[in-house]
C-alpha positions as CSV (number, residue, x, y, z in Angstrom):
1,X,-92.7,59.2,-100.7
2,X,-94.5,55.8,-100.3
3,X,-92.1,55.0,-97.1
4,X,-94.1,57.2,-95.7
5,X,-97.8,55.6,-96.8
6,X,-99.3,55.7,-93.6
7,X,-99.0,59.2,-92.1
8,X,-99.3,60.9,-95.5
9,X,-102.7,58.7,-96.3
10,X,-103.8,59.7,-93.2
11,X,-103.2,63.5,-93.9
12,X,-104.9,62.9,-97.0
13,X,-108.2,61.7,-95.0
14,X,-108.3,64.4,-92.8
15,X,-108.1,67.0,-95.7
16,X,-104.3,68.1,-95.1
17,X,-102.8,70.2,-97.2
18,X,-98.7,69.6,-97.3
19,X,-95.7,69.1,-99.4
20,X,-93.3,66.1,-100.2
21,X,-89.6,66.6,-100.4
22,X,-88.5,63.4,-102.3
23,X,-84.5,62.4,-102.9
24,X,-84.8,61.1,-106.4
25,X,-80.5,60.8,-106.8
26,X,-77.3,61.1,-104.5
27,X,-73.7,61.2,-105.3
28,X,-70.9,59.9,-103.6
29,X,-71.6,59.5,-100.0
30,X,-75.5,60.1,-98.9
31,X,-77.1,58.8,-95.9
32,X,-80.4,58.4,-97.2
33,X,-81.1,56.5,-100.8
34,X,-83.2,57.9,-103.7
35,X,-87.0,57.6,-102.7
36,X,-86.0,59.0,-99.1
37,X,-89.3,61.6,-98.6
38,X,-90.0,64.4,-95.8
39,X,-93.1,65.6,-95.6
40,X,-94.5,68.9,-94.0
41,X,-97.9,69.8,-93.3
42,X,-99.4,73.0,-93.9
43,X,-99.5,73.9,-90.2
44,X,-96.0,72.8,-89.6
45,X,-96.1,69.6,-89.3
46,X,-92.9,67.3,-90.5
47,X,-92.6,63.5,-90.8
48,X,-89.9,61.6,-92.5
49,X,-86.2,62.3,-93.6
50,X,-83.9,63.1,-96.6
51,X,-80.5,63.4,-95.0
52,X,-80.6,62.4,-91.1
53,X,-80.4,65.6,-90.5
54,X,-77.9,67.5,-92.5
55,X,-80.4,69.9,-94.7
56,X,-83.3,69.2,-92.6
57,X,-84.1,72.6,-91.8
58,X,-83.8,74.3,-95.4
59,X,-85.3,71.6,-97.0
60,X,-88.3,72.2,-94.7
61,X,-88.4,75.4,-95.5
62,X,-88.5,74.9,-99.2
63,X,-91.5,72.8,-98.6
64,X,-93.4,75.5,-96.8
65,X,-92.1,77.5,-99.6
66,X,-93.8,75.0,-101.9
67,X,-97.2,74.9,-100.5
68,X,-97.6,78.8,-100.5
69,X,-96.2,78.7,-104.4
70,X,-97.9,75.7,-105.7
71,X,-94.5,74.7,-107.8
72,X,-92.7,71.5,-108.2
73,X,-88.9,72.1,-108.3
74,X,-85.3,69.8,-108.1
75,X,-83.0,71.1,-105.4
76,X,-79.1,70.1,-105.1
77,X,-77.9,70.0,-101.6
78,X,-73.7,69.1,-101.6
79,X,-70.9,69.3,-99.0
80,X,-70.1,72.8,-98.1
81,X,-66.4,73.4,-96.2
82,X,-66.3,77.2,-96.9
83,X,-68.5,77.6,-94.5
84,X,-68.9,75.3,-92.2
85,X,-72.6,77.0,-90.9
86,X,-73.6,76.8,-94.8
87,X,-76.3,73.8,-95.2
88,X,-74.7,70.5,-97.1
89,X,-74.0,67.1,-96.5
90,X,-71.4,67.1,-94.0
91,X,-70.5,63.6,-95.4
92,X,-69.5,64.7,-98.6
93,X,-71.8,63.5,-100.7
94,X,-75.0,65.0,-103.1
95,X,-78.6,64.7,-103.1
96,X,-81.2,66.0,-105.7
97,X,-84.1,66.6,-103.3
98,X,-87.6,66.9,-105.6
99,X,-90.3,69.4,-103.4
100,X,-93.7,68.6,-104.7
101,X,-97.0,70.6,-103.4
102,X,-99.6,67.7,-102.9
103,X,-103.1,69.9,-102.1
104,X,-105.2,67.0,-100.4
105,X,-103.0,64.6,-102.7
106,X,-103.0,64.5,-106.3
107,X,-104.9,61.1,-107.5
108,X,-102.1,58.7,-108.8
109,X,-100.3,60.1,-105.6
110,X,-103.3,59.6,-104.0
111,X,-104.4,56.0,-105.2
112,X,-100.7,54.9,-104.6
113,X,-100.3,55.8,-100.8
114,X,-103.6,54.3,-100.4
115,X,-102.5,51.1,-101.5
116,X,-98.9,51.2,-99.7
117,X,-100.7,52.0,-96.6
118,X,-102.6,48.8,-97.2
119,X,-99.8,46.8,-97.7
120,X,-100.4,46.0,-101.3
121,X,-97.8,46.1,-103.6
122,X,-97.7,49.4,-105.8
123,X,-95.2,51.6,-107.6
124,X,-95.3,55.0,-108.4
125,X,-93.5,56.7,-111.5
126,X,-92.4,60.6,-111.2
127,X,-90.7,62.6,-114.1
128,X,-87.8,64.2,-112.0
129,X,-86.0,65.2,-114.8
130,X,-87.5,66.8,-118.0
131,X,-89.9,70.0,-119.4
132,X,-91.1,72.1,-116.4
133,X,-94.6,70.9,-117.7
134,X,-93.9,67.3,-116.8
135,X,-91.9,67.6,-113.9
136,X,-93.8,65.8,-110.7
137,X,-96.2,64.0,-113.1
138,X,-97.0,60.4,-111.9
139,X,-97.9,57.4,-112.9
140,X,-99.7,54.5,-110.7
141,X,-98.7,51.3,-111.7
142,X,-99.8,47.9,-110.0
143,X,-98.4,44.2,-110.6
144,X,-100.9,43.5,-113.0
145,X,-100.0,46.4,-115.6
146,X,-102.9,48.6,-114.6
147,X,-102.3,51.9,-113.7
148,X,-103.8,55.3,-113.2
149,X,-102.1,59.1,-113.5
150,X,-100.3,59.7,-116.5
151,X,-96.8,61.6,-116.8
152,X,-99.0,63.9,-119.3
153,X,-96.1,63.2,-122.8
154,X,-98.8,61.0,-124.3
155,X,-100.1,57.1,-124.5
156,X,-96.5,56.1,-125.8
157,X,-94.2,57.3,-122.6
158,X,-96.8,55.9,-120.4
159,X,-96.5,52.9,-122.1
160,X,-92.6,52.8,-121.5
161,X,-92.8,54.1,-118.0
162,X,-95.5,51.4,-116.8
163,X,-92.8,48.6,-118.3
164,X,-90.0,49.7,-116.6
165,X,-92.1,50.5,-113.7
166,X,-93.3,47.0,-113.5
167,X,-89.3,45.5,-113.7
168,X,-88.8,47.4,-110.4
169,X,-91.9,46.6,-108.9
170,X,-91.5,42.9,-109.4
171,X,-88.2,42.9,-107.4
172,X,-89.3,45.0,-104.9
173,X,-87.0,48.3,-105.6
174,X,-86.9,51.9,-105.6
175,X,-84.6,53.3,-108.4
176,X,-84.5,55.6,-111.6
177,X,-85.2,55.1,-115.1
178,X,-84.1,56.7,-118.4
179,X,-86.9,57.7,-121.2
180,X,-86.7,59.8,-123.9
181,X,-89.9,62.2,-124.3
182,X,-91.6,60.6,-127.6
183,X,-91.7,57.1,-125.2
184,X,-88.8,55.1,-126.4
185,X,-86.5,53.5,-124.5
186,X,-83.2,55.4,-124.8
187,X,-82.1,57.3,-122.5
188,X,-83.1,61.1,-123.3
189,X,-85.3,63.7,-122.3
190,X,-86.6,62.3,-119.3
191,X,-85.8,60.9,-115.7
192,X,-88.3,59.1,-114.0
193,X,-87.8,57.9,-110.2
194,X,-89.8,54.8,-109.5
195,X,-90.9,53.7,-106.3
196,X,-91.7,50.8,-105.5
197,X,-94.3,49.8,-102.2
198,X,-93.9,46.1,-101.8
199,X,-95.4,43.7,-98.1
200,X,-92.7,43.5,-95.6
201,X,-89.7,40.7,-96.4
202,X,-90.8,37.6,-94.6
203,X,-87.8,35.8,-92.2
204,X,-88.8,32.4,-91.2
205,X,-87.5,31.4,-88.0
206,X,-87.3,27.3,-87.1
207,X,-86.6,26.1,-83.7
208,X,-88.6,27.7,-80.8
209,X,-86.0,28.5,-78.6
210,X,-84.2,31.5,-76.7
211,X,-82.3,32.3,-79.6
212,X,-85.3,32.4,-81.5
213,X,-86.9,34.5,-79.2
214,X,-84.2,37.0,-79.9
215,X,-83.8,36.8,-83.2
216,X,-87.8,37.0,-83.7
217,X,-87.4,40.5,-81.6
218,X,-84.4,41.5,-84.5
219,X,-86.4,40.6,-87.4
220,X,-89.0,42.7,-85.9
221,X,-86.9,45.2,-85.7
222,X,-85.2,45.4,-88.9
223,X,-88.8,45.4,-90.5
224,X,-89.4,41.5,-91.7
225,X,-92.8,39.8,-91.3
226,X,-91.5,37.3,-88.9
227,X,-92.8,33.6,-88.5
228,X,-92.0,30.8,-85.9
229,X,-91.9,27.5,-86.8
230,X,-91.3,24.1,-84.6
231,X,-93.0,21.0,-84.2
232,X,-93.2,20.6,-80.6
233,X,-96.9,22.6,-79.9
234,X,-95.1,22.9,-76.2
235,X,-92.4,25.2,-77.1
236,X,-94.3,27.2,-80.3
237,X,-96.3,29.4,-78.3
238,X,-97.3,33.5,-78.6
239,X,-96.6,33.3,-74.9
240,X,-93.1,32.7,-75.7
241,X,-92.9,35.1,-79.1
242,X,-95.1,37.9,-78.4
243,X,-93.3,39.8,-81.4
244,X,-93.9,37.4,-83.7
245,X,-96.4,37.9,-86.9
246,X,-96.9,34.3,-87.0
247,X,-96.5,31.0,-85.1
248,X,-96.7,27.7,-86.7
249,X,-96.5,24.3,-85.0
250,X,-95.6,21.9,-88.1
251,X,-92.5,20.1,-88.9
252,X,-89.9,22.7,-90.7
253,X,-89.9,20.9,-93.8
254,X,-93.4,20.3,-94.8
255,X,-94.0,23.9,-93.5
256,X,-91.6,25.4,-95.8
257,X,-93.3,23.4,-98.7
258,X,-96.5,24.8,-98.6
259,X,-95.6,28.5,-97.6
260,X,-94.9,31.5,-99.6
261,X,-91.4,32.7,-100.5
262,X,-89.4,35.2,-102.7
263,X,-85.8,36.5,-103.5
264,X,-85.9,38.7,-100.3
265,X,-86.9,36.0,-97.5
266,X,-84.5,35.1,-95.4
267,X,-84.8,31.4,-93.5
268,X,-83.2,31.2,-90.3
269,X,-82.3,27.2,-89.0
270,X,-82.2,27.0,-85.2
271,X,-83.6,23.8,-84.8
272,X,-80.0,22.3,-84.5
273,X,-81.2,18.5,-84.7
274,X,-80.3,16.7,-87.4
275,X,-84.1,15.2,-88.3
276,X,-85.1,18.4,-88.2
277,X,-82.5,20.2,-90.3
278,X,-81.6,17.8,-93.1
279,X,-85.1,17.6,-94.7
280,X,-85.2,21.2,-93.8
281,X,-82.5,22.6,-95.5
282,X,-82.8,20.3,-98.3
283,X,-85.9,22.1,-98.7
284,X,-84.7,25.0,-98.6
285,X,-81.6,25.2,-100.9
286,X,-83.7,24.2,-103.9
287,X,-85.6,27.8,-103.0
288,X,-84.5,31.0,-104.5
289,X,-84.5,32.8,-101.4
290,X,-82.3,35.7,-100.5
291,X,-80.6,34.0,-97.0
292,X,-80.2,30.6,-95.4
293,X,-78.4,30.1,-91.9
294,X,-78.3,27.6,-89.8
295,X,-76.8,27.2,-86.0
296,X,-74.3,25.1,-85.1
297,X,-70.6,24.1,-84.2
298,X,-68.1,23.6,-86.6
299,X,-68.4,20.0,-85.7
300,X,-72.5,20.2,-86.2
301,X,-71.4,22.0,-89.0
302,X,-69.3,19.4,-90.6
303,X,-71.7,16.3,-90.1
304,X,-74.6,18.2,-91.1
305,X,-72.5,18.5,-94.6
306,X,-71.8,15.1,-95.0
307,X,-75.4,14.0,-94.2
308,X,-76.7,17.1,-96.9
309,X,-74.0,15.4,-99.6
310,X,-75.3,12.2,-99.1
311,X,-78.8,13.1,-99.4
312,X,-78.0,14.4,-102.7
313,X,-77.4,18.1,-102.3
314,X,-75.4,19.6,-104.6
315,X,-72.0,21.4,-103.9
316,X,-73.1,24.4,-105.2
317,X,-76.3,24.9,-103.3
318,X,-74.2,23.7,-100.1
319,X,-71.9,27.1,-101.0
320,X,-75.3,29.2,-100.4
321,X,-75.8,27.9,-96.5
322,X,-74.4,30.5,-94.3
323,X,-73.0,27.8,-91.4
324,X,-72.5,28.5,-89.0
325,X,-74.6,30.8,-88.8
326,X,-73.9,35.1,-88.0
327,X,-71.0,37.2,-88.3
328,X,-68.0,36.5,-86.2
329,X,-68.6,39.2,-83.2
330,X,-67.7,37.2,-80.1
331,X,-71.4,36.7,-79.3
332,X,-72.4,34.6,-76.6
333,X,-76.0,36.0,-75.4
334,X,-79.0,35.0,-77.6
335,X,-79.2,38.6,-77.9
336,X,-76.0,39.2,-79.0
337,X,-76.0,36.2,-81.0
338,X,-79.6,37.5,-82.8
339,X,-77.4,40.9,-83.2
340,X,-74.7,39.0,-85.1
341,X,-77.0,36.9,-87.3
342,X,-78.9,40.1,-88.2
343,X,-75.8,41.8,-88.9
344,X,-74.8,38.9,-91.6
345,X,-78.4,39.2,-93.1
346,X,-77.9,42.9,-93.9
347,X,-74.1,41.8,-95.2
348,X,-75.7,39.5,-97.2
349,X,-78.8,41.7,-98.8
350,X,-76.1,45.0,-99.3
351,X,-72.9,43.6,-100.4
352,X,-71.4,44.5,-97.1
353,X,-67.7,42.8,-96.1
354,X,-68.7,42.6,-92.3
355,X,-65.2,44.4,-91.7
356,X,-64.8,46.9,-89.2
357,X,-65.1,50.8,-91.2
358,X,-62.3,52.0,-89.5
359,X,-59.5,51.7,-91.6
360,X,-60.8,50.2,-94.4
361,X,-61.3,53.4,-96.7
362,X,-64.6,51.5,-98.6
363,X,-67.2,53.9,-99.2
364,X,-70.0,54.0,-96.0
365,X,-73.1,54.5,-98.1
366,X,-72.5,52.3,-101.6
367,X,-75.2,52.4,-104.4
368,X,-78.2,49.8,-104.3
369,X,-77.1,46.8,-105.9
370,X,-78.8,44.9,-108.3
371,X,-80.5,41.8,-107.0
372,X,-78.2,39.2,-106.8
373,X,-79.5,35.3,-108.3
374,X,-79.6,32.4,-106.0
């Protein structure tokens, strides 16, 4: 529900009635991952998606159902070939769709798109499994451990819930939690979904040129808070990266120093000059950040290696610098070279091989996983 913040606390202003339809678990093959939300207003209205369009339709109905009932209820929606106008996943897959009235929005619900619509980091905890009297019941929880709502089983499974809220929260992801009812930590009774509304991934981009420029326009794209960074004031300019969040004229190194990163930033190196990239990257490989690429030949490649080694740098932080830098698609285009280091980014964050699908019988869709160290 929160990846929709901004329409739905805007509905919520203007004193919209509607309903969310929330995926809180998928099997096998699903196009959309739990946390996946449509909404429909009361006069028809729809935003969002559960499925890219497989059960749209009867899923929007059982919202409009849900706003004339008032009831919160789970709904399986699974591959049907006995009839192939039936409604399912023609993938093959399941998804446990959870339809939730929200009457002007409920006040956890309420507090919690406020604050993703904001930007500011938030998660919000839903019993989607458990006694009809719980089910829907939220819980706000922010990165300090306060928190408003309750999932109305007492102090104790608020307690729990806020905790393993909080785990998600801090790295940024949507998932689902087992509780048991009395607030302990086993799985039991109870199945929370936990979303988790966290500031856009940042991807740092050095070297203001055309590849840049393209790249900037990718990572724009693909939904990153994007920042430039070059020395030269000449070639830094918002002229030149209209798309870009930010635009910083400082050397790449002593930038990188004094800025803000996490586990999910991504550092792109296009500077491709050595007394640019070796203090640079030296930075940057002490960081644990989720992606580091620089441009080059194999031959730049090579040297910039040996000059890395002999400055010290470690063999095992060397294995983390994706160089050259993108996925091998023939690219020659800055665009097309921006589409291939993009493509190695998502790779990287989702486990993916880079392989061509057909043929390789993998699974499409492949469950979330867990953050990876660096």
């Amino acid at each position: 529900m929160l990846d929709l913040a901004g329409p739905l606390h805007d509905w919520i202003e203007e004193g919209r009635d509607f309903a969310v339809a929330t995926v809180v678990a998928v099997g096998g093959s699903a196009p959309r991952p739990p946390g996946a939300a449509l909404a429909v207003a009361a006069d028809g209205t729809a935003v969002g998606s559960v499925s890219g369009g497989c059960v749209e339709g009867a899923v929007y109905d059982v919202c409009l159902q849900a706003l004339r009932d008032g009831e919160t209820h789970v709904e399986r929606f699974g591959y049907s070939d006995e009839d192939a106008f039936a409604v399912g996943l023609t993938c093959g897959g399941t998804i446990d769709v959870m339809i939730t009235p929200c009457p002007g929005g409920r006040p956890a619900e309420r507090a919690a798109l406020a604050a993703a619509a904001r930007a500011e980091p938030v998660a919000l905890a839903r019993v989607v499994r458990g006694p009809s009297g719980l089910l829907g019941q939220a819980l706000l929880v922010r990165p300090d451990g306060s928190s408003e709502g309750g999932l109305g089983g007492g102090p104790a499974l608020d307690r729990a819930a806020l905790d393993r809220a909080r785990a998600l929260l801090n790295t940024g992801r949507t998932g689902t939690v087992e509780l048991s009812e009395d607030g302990s930590h086993c799985p039991g009774g109870l199945t929370l979904l936990v979303e988790s509304a966290v500031p856009p991934p940042r991807m740092i981009v050095f070297g203001a040129i055309d590849f840049a420029a393209a790249l900037v326009r990718a990572g724009a794209f693909l939904g990153y808070h994007v920042t430039v960074c070059d020395a030269r004031p000449v070639f830094a300019t918002r002229a030149r990266f209209p798309q870009a969040d930010e635009i910083v004229v400082d050397w790449p190194d002593r930038y990188l120093r004094r800025t803000e990163t996490d586990g999910r930033t991504v550092l792109c190196v296009l500077t491709h000059d050595a007394k640019f990239d070796i203090p640079l990257l030296m930075e940057a490989l002490r960081l644990p950040v989720a992606y580091i690429g620089a441009m080059g030949s194999r031959r730049t490649h090579e040297d910039r290696n040996r000059r890395l080694r002999e400055a010290g740098v470690s063999e095992r932080d060397l294995a983390r610098l994706r160089s050259p830098i993108g996925l091998d698609l023939g690219a020659r285009t800055p665009e097309e070279t921006a589409v291939s280091i993009a493509a190695e980014i998502i790779a990287s964050r989702h486990g993916g091989t880079g392989a061509p699908l057909t043929g390789s019988g993998r699974p499409i869709h492949r469950p979330e996983r867990e953050p990876q160290p660096v």
